[in-house]
C-alpha positions in Angstrom: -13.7 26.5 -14.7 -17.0 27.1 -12.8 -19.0 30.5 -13.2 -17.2 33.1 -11.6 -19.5 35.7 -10.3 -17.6 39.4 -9.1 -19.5 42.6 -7.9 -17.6 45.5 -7.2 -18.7 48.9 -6.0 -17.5 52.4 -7.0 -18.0 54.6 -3.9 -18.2 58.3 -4.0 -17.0 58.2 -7.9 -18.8 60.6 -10.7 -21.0 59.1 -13.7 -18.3 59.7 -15.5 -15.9 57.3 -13.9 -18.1 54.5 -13.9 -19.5 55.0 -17.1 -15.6 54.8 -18.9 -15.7 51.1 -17.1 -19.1 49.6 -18.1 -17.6 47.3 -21.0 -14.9 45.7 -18.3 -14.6 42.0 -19.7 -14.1 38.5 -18.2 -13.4 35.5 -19.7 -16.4 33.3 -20.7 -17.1 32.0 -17.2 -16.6 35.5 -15.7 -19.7 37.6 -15.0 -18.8 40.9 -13.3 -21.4 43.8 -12.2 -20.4 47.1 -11.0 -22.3 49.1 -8.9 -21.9 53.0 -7.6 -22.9 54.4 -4.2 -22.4 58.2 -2.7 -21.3 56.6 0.1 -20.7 53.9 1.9 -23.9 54.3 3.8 -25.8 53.4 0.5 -23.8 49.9 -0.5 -26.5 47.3 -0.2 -26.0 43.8 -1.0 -29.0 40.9 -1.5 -28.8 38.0 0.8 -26.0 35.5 -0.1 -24.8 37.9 -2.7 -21.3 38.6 -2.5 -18.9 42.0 -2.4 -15.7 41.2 -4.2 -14.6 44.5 -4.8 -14.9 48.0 -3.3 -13.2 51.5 -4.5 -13.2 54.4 -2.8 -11.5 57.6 -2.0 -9.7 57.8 1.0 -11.8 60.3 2.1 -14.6 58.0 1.7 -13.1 55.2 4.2 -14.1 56.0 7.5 -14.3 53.7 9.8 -12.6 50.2 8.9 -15.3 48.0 10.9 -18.3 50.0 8.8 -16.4 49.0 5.5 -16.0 45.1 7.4 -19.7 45.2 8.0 -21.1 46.6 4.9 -19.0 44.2 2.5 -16.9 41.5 4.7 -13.4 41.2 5.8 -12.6 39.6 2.5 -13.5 42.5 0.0 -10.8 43.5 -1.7 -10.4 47.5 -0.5 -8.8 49.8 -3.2 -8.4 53.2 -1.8 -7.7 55.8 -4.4 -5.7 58.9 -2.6 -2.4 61.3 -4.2 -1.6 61.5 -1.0 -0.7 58.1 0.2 1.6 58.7 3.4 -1.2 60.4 5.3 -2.9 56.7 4.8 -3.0 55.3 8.8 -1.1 51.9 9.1 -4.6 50.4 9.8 -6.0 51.9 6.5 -3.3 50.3 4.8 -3.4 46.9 6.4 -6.8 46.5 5.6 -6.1 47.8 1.7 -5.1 45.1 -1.0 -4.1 48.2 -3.2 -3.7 52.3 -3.5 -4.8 54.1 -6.6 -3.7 57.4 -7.1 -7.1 59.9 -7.6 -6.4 61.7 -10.6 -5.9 59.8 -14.2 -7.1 59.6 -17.5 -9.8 57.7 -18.3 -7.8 55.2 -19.9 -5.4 55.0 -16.9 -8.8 54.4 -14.6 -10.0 51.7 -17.2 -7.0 50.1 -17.3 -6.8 49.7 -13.4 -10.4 48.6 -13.0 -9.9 46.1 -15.5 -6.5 44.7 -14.3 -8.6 44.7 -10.7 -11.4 42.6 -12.5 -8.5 40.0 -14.0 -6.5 39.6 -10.3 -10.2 39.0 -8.8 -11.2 36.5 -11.6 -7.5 34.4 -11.3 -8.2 34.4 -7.4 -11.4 33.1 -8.2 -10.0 30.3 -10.4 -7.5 29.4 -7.9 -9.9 28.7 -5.0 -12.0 27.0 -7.4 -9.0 25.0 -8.5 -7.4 24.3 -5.3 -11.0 23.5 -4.0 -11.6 21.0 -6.8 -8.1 19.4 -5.9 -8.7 19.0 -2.4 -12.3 17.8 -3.1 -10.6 15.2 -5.4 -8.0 14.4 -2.8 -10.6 13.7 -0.3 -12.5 11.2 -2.0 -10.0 9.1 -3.5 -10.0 6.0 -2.1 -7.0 4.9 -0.4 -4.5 7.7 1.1 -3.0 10.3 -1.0 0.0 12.8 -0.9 2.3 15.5 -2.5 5.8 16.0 -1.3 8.4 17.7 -2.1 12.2 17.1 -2.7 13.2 17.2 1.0 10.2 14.5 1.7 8.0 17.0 3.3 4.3 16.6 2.9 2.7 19.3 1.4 -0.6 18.0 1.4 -2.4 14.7 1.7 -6.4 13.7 2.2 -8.3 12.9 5.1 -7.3 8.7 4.1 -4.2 9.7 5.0 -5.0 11.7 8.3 -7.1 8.4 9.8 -4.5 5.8 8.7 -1.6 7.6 10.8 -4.5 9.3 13.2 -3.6 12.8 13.3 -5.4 16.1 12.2 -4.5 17.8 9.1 -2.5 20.3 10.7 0.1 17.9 12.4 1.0 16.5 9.1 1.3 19.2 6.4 4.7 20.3 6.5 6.4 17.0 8.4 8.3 14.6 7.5 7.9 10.3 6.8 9.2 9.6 10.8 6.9 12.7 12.5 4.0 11.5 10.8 4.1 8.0 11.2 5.8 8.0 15.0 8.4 6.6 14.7 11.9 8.0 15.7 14.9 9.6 13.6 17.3 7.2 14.4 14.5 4.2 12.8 14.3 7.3 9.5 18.0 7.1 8.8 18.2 3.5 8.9 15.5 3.3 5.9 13.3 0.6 7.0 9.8 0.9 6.4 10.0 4.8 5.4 9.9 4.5 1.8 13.1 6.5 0.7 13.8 3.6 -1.5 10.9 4.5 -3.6 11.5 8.1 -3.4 14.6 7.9 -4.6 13.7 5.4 -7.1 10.7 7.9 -8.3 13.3 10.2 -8.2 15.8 8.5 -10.6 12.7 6.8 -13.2 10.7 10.4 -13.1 7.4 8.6 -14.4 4.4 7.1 -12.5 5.6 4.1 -11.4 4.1 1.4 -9.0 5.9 0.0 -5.7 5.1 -2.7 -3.0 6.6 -1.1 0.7 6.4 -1.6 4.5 6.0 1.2 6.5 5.9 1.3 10.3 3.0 2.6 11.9 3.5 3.0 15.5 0.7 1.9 16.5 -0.5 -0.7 13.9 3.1 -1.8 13.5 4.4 -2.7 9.8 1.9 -2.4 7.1 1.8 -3.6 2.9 1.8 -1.0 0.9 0.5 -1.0 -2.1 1.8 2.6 -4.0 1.8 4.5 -7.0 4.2 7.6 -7.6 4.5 9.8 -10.0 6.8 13.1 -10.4 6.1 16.9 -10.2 7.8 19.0 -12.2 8.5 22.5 -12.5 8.2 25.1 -15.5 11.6 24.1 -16.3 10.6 20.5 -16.4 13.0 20.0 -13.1 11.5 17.8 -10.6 10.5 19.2 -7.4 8.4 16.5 -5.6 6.1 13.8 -6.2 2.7 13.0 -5.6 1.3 9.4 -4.4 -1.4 7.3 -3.4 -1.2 4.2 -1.4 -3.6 1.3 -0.4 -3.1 -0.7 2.8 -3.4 -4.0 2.0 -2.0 -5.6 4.7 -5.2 -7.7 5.6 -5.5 -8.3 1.9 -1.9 -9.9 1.8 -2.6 -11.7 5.1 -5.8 -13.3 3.3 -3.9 -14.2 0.0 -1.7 -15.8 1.8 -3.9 -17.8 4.2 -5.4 -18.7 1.2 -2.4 -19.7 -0.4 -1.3 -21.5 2.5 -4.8 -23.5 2.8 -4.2 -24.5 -0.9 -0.9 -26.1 0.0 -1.3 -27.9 3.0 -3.3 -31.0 3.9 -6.0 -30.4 5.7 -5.5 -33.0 8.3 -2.1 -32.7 9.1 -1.3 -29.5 8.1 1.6 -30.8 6.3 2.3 -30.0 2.5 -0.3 -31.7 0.1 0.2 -33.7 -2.9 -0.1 -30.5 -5.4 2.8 -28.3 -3.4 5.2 -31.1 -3.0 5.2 -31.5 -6.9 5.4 -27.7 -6.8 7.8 -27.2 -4.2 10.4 -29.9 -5.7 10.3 -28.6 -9.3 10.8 -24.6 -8.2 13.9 -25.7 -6.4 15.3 -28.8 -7.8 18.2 -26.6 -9.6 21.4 -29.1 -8.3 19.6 -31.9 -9.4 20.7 -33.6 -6.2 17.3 -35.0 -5.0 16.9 -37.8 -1.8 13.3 -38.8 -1.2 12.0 -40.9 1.5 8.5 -42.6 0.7 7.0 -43.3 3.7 3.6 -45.7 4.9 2.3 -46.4 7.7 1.9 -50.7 8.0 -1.9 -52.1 9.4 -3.8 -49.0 9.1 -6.6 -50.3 7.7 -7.5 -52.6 10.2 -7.2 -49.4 12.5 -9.5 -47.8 10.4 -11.6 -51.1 10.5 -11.7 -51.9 14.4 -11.6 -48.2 15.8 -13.4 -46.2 13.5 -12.3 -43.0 11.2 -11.7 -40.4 13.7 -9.0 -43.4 15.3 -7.4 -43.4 12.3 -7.2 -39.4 11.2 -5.5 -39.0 15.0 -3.4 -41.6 14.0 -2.4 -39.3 10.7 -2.1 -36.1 12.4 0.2 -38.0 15.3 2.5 -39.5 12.8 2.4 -35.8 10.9 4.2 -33.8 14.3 6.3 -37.5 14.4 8.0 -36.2 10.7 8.1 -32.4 11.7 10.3 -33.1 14.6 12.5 -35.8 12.4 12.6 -33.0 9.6 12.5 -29.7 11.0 14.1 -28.4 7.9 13.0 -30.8 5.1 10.0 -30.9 3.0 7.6 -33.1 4.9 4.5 -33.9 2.8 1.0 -36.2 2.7 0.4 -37.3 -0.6 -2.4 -38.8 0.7 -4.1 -41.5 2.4 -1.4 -42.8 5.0 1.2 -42.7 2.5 4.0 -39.3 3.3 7.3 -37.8 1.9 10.0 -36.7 2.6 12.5 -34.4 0.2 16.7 -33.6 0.5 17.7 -31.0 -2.0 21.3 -33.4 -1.7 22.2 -36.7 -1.4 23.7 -37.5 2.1 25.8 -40.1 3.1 24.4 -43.2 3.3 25.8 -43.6 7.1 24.0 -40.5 8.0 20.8 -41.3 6.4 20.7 -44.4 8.0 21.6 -42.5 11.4 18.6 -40.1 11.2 16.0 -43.2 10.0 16.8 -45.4 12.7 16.2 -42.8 15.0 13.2 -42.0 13.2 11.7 -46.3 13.5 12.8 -46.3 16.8 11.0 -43.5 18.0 7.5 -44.1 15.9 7.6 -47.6 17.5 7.6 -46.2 20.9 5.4 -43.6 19.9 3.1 -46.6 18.3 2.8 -48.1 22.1 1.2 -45.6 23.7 -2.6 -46.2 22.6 -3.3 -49.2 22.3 -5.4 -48.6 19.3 -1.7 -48.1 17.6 0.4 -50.9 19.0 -0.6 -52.6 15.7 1.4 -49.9 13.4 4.4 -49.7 11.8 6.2 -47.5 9.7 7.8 -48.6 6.2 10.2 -46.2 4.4 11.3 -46.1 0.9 14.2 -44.3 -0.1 15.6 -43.5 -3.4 18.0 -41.0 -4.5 19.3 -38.9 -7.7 22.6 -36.2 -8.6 20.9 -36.6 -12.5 18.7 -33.6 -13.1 17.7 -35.8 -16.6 15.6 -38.2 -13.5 12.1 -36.4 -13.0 10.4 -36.5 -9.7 8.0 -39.0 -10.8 10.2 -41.6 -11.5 11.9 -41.0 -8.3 8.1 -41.3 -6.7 8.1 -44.4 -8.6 11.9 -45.9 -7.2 10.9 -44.6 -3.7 7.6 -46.6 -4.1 8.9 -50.0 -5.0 11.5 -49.4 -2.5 8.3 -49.0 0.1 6.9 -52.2 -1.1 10.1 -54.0 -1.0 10.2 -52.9 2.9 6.3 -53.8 3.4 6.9 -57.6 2.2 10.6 -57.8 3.8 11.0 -55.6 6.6 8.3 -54.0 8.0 9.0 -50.9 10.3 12.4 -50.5 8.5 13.5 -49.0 5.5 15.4 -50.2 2.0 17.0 -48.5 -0.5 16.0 -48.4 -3.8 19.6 -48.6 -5.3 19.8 -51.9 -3.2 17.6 -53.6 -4.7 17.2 -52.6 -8.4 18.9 -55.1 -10.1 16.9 -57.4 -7.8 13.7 -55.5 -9.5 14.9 -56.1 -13.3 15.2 -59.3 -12.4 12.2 -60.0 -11.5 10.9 -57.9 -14.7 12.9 -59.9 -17.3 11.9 -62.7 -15.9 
């Protein structure tokens, strides 16, 4: 990959030796030098340059530390002896090979150059494994490679600040020792990803998941995570590699967003736009009750106490239909006009039950200000089991309904199926 520099020094060798190993090759981003010395004494190196190599008899090794000091602890050492079992267990510790000290010169040529290859693919490896850990590092996000068993073999410094441990405390764990949370929660399978491990396991491509995990700190986080398999020479799996985003703040945003595009500002009930929404994505019985709902005077409200009367009067009348319909669709559409949806159509004994209590208690509720002792409440209700019915035309049957109670019965309620025929009556005629 990179330019891969190697110096190695023959010590104590003749002309001849050295000269049989001048035309050593490296591939085209190897350079190599070899040098000779008498002795150790005489190795000299420039600043920053760098000892990869050194041969020598064994006669020639001396004292370990002088070799350490002359070359580094990281020189390869290649002692060259035919009489190996009088090397000292020290000697052979700090050796990385044994050469026997008589051979042809092709035999000598032949090791020198196998030396020269083992130092040039340790070379590529660091530089490989540097580049990959250098890549790791930057990514953004937090990255991994596991294996089988779910033990992290790796991972990036992303992913040591998001679970706040060093390096060392993770390589090597599993999901639950990393993240801090306990066996018992691992086994289980919540918020530890083994669904998507076994899933990357089963697809074997790169493959994108949405998961919780439990921090146990931070508590549960969104994951956003992309997998992909590791295979082997054989082309069996043996792990997989990952990278994941926390977007938990992201997610929290989207959906305060979302949540400020579907409510009324005001009231914080549903707006116009979401009840439409809301009623079409789960209207699938086709049973459908809707009660239309107005509030009676509150223009001159608006007229004798001002706006901000009025908008209190709104978001009052907006908790009055939570607590009525704790489970139900409660919704402006705007103005001082409300709804309310059923995915069913009740009784009419039982809707009646839950609206009177519903009048009665948003006329007491009307005498506590006086600035609302002049309201009522008028309610239209109309109801469908015929999918073929759309909402608007049920808007439409709840709103005539509405205006039937505003000129007949104010602060009460009417059917709309009471009074239809009434209605094409009126229209024929």
């Amino acid at each position: 990959m990179y330019i891969c520099n190697l110096l190695i020094y023959l010590i104590g060798f003749w002309e001849k030796d050295w000269q049989v190993v001048e035309d050593i090759t490296l591939p085209a981003n190897g350079r190599i030098k070899i040098r000779t010395a008498a002795n150790l004494a005489e190795v000299t190196l420039a600043p920053k340059e760098k000892c990869s190599a050194v041969i020598m008899h064994s006669h020639d090794v001396g004292e370990l530390a002088s070799i350490n000091d002359k070359v580094g602890e990281n020189a390869c050492l290649v002692i060259c002896t035919d009489e190996p079992d009088k090397l000292t267990a020290a000697q052979l510790t700090r050796a990385h090979n044994v050469w026997p000290d008589s051979f042809t010169p092709e035999l000598w040529h032949f090791y020198v150059q196998r030396l020269a290859d083992d130092l040039y693919r340790q070379r590529e490896l660091w530089d490989t494994e540097n580049c990959l850990q250098t890549i790791v590092d930057t990514m953004p996000g937090f990255l991994w490679f596991k294996d089988m068993e779910g033990h992290h073999l790796k991972v990036n410094q992303g992913f040591c600040e998001m679970v706040g441990k060093q390096m060392p405390d993770i390589v090597g764990k599993q999901h639950y020792e990393i993240w801090g949370i306990t066996p018992e929660q691992y086994a289980e399978g919540e918020y530890v990803c083994l669904e998507t491990d076994v899933a990357i396991a089963k697809l074997q491509k790169p493959t994108m998941f949405k998961e919780e995990v439990l921090h146990s700190k931070l508590g549960v986080r969104n994951l956003e995570t992309y997998k992909c398999p590791i295979f082997d020479e054989d082309g069996d799996m043996i792990g997989n590699i990952g990278v994941a985003y926390d977007v938990t703040d992201e997610y929290a945003n989207r959906e305060q967003i979302l949540q400020m595009s579907r409510t009324d500002g005001l009231t914080h009930l549903a707006n116009r736009r979401y009840f439409y929404q809301y009623v079409e994505e789960n209207r699938k019985k086709g049973d459908l009750t809707l009660f239309y709902i107005d509030l009676d005077h509150f223009k001159q409200l608006n007229d004798t106490y001002g706006h901000q009367a009025g908008d209190a009067a709104l978001m009052m009348v907006g908790e009055l239909l939570k607590r009525a319909f704790p489970e139900q669709m409660v919704s402006r559409l705007g103005g001082d006009e409300f709804a309310v949806v059923i995915f069913s159509v009740p009784e009419r004994a039982a809707i009646q039950q839950r609206l009177d209590a519903l009048c009665d208690e948003a006329e007491e509720f009307f005498q506590i200000d006086k600035a609302l002792k002049g309201l009522t409440m008028s309610i239209g209700i109309a109801s469908t089991k015929d999918m073929k019915v759309s909402l608007d035309t049920l808007l439409k049957r709840g709103d005539e309904a509405l205006y039937y109670s505003k000129a007949y019965c104010r602060g009460s309620y009417t059917f709309y199926d009471d009074i239809q025929e009434e209605l094409h009556f009126e229209e024929k005629y």
